[in-house]
C-alpha positions in Angstrom: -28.7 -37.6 -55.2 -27.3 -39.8 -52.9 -24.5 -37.3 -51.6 -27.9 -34.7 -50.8 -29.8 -37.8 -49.1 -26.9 -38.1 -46.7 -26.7 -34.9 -46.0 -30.1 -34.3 -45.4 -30.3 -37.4 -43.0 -27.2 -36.0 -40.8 -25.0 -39.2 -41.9 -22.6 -37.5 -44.1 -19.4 -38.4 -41.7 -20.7 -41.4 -42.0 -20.1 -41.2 -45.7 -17.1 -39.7 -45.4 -15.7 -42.6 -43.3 -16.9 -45.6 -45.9 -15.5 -43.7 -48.3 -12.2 -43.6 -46.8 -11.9 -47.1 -45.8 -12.9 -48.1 -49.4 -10.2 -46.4 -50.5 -7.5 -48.1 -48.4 -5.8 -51.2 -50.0 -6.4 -53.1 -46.8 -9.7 -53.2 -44.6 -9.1 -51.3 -41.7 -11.7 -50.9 -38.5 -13.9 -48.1 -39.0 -13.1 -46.5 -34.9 -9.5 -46.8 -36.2 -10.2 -44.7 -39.6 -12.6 -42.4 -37.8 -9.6 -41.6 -35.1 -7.4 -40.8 -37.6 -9.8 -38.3 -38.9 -10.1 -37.0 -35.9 -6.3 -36.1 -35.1 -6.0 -35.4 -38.8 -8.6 -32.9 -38.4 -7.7 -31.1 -35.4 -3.5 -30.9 -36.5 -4.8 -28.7 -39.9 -7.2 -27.1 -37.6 -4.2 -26.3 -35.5 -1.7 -25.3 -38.3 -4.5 -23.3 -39.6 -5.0 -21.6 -36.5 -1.8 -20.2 -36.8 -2.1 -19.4 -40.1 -5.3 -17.0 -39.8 -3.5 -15.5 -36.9 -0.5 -14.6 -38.9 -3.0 -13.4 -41.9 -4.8 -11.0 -39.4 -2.2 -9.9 -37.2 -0.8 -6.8 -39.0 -4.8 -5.9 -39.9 -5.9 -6.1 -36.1 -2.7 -4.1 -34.5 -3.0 -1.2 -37.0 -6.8 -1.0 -36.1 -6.3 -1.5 -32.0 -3.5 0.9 -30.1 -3.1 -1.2 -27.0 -0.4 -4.4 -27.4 -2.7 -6.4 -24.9 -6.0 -5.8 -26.3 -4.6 -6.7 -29.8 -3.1 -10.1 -28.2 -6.0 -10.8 -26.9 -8.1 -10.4 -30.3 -5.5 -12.6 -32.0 -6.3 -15.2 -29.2 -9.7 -15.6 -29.6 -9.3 -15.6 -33.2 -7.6 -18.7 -32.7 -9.4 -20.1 -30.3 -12.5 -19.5 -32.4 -10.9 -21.5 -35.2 -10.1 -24.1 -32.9 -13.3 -24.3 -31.8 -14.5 -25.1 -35.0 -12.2 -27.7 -36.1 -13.0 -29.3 -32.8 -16.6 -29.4 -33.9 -16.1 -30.8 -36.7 -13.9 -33.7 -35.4 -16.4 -34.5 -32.9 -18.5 -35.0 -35.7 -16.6 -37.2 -37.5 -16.7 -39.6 -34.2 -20.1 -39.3 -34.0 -20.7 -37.4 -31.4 -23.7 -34.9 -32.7 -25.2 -31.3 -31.9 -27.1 -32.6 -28.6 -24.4 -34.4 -27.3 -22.0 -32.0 -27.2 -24.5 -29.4 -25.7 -25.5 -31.7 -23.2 -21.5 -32.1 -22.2 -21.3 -28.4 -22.4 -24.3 -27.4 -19.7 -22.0 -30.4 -17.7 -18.9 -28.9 -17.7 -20.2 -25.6 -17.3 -22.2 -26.8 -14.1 -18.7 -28.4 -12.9 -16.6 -24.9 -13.6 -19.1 -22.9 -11.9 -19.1 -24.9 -8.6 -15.5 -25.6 -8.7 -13.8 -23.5 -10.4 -15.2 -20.4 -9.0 -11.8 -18.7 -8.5 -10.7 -19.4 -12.2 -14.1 -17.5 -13.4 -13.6 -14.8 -10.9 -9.9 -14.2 -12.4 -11.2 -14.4 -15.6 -13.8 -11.8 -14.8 -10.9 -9.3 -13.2 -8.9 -9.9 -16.4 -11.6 -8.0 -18.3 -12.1 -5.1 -16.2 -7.7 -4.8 -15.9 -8.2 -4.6 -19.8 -11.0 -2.1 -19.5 -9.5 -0.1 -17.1 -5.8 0.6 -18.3 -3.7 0.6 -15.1 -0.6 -0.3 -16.8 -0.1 -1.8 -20.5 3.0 -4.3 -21.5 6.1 -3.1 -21.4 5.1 -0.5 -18.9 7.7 -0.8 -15.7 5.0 -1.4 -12.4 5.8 -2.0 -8.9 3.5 -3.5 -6.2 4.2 -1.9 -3.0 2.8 -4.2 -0.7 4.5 -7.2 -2.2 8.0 -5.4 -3.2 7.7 -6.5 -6.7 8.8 -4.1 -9.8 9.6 -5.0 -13.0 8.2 -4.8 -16.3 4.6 -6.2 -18.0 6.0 -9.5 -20.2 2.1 -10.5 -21.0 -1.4 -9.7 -20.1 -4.6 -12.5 -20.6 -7.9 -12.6 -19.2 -6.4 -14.6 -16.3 -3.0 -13.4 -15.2 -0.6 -10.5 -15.4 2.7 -12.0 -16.0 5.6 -9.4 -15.0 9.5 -9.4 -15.8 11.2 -8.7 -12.8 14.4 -6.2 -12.2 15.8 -9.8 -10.5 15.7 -11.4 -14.1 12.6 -13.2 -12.5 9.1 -13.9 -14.2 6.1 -13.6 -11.5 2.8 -14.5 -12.6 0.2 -12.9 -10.6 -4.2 -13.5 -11.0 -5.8 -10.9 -12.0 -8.0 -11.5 -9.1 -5.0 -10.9 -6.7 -4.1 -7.6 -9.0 -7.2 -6.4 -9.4 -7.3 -5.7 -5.9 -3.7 -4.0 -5.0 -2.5 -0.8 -5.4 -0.5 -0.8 -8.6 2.6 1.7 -8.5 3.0 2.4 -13.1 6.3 4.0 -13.4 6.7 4.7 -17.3 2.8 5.1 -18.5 3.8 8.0 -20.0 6.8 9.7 -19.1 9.4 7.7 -18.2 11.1 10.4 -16.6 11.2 9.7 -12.6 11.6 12.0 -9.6 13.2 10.8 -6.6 14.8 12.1 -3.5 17.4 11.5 -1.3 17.4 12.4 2.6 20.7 13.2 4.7 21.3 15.4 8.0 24.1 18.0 8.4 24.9 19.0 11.5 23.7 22.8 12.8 27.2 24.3 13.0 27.8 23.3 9.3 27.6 25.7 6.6 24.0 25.2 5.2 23.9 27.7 2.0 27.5 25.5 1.2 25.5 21.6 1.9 22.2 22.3 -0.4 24.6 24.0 -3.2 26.5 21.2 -3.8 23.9 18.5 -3.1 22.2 19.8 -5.7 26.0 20.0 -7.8 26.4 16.5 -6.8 23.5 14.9 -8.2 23.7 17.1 -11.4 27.2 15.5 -11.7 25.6 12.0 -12.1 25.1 11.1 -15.8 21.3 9.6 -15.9 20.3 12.8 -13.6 18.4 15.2 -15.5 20.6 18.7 -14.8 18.3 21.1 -16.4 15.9 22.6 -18.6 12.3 23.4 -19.0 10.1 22.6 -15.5 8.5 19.2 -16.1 4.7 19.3 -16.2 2.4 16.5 -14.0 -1.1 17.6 -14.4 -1.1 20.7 -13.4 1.6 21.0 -11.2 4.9 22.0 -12.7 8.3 20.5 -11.0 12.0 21.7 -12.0 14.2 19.7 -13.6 17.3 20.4 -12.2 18.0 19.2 -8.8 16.6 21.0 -5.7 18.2 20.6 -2.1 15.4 21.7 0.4 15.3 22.1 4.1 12.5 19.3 5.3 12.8 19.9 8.8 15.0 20.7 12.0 16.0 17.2 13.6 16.8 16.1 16.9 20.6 15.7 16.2 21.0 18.1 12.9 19.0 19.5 10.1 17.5 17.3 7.8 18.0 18.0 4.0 15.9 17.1 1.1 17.4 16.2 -2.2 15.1 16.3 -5.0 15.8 15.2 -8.8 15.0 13.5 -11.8 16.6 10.8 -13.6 15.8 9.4 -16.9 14.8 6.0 -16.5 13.0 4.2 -14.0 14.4 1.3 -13.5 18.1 2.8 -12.2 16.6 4.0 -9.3 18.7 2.6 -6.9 21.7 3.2 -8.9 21.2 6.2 -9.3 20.3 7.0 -5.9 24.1 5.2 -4.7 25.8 7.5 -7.4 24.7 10.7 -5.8 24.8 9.9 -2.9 28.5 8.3 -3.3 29.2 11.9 -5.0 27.6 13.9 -1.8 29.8 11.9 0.3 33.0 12.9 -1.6 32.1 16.9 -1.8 31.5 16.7 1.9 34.5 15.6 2.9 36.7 18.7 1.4 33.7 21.7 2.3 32.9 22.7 6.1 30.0 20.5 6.2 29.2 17.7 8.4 26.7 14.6 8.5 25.3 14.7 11.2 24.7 11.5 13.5 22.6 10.8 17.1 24.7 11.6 20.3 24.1 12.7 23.6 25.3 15.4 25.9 24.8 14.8 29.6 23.9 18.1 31.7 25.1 18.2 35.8 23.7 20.4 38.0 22.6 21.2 41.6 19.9 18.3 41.9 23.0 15.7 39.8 24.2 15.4 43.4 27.9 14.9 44.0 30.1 12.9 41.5 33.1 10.5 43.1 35.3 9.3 41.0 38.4 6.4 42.2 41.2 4.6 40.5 40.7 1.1 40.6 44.2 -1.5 39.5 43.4 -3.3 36.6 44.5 -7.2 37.5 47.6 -7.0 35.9 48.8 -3.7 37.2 49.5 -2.0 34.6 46.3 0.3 34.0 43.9 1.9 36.0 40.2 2.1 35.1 37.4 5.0 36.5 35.1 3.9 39.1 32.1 6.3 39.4 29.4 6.3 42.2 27.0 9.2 42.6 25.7 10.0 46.8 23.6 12.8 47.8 20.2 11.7 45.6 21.1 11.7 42.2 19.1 11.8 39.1 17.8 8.8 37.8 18.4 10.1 33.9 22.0 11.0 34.3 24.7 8.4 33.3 26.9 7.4 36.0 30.4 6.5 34.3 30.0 9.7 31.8 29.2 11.6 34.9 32.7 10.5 35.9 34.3 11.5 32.7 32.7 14.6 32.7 33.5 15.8 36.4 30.8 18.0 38.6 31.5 21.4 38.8 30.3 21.4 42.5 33.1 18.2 43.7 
């Protein structure tokens, strides 16, 4: 009866501390007993923690798809356990019901006027969950900050991503929530890139696309063939595809087009074909072309002049060029020399 009395008057941890100084061999303070409690209570409430977690784990990943979602399950599992056990050591130190309520509304006053960005991260964090842009282990890039790497972890308040750099960047999902998010491998990890080159217009075109699309074929993670690879409902080819993009100032400007397997070898990729390109080139009657200028003389160039001037040690003799009669201000005076005027 007197184990129901106590419990009815709220004072069994109380109890529960008599009893356990009683039972030491020596008197010990009773804040000292009840603060052993205390940690006692909260190290099996963490071990425990863990141990729930590992019970449920399997259970809660074959019933939820998405890595992330299930990590975060598992983490409020915890936490709800930790919860408790904290509860219940609080109790043991006497601090009641009311108490910790009142402490609660306190703290909860103090986040909401302080900690305003923390909420509002914690707030994104659901709707990144909700709305799927990426998942972990998908490779993502962020344009506007020149990150790309992989998803290591993803919580209510950050996105935490493995970088190509062997870097870790954690970014708030307040920040992320808010940029354009680039997801290379959500479901195909298959990647198309391009590469773009100019040949010059008295090169052999039909020659320059056939074996830029040879060359990149050549490369071992470019995909050389098969069936047309499907996006929505587009349909691209998988083997390479040179294309003409456009007629250039100095040559004409080629389009390389092709898939490789895996996302993150872009750029090595990219350097392997283009090293391979380089080499074909040089043996075919193609050439890159590059900027250069020609410089036109005609009857409003006015009248070219061109003397030998002695170097100061004698030995050489360098072109001196002046231009009379009202020449053009766009012509180049000393290539107007090299050139020579039909009119002088």
């Amino acid at each position: 009866m007197r184990g129901v009395s106590l419990q009815v008057d709220g004072t069994y941890e109380n109890a529960l501390v008599d009893r356990v100084s009683g039972a030491l061999p020596v008197p010990i303070p009773e804040f000292v007993v009840q603060l052993g409690l205390f940690v006692l209570v909260l190290v099996v409430g963490w071990y425990l923690s863990k141990v729930v977690v590992r019970i449920t784990g399997r259970t809660v990943a074959r019933q939820i798809e998405r890595p992330s979602v299930t990590r975060m399950v598992l983490r409020g599992v915890r936490g709800t356990v930790l919860a408790v056990t904290g509860l219940v050591a609080l109790n043991i130190v006497g601090l009641g019901g009311g108490e910790i309520l009142l402490q609660v509304t306190v703290i909860s006053a103090v986040i909401a006027v302080v900690l305003a960005p923390l909420v509002g991260s914690l707030i994104n964090g659901f709707f990144v969950l909700a709305d799927r842009p990426y998942e972990i282990g998908d490779m993502i890039e962020i344009p506007d900050q020149g990150h790309r790497g992989f998803v290591e972890d993803i919580t209510i308040r950050y996105t935490k991503i493995f970088t190509l750099e062997n870097t870790f960047i954690v970014i708030p999902n307040a920040d992320i929530h808010t940029r354009d998010v680039i997801n290379c491998s959500a479901e195909d990890e298959r990647t198309r890139t391009s590469v773009d080159f100019e040949v010059t217009y008295e090169s052999d075109l039909e020659a320059a696309r056939r074996h830029a699309e040879r060359a990149a074929r050549s490369v071992d993670e470019v995909i050389s063939g098969g069936p047309d690879i499907r996006i929505g409902s587009a349909r691209y080819a998988a083997a390479p595809v040179c294309a003409i993009h456009e007629y250039a100032e100095h040559g004409i400007a080629l389009r390389l087009f092709f898939w490789i397997k895996h996302p993150y070898k872009q750029a090595v990729v990219r350097s392997a074909v283009q090293e391979e390109l380089y080499r074909r080139y040089a043996d075919l009657d193609v050439e890159f072309a590059y900027p250069h200028t020609h410089h036109v003389f005609d009857e409003t160039s006015g009248v070219a002049r061109m003397a030998l001037d002695s170097t100061p040690s004698g030995d050489d003799t360098a072109p001196r060029t002046t231009l009379e009669d009202g020449a053009s201000g766009g012509v180049d005076r000393r290539e107007a020399g090299k050139e020579g005027n039909p009119s002088q």
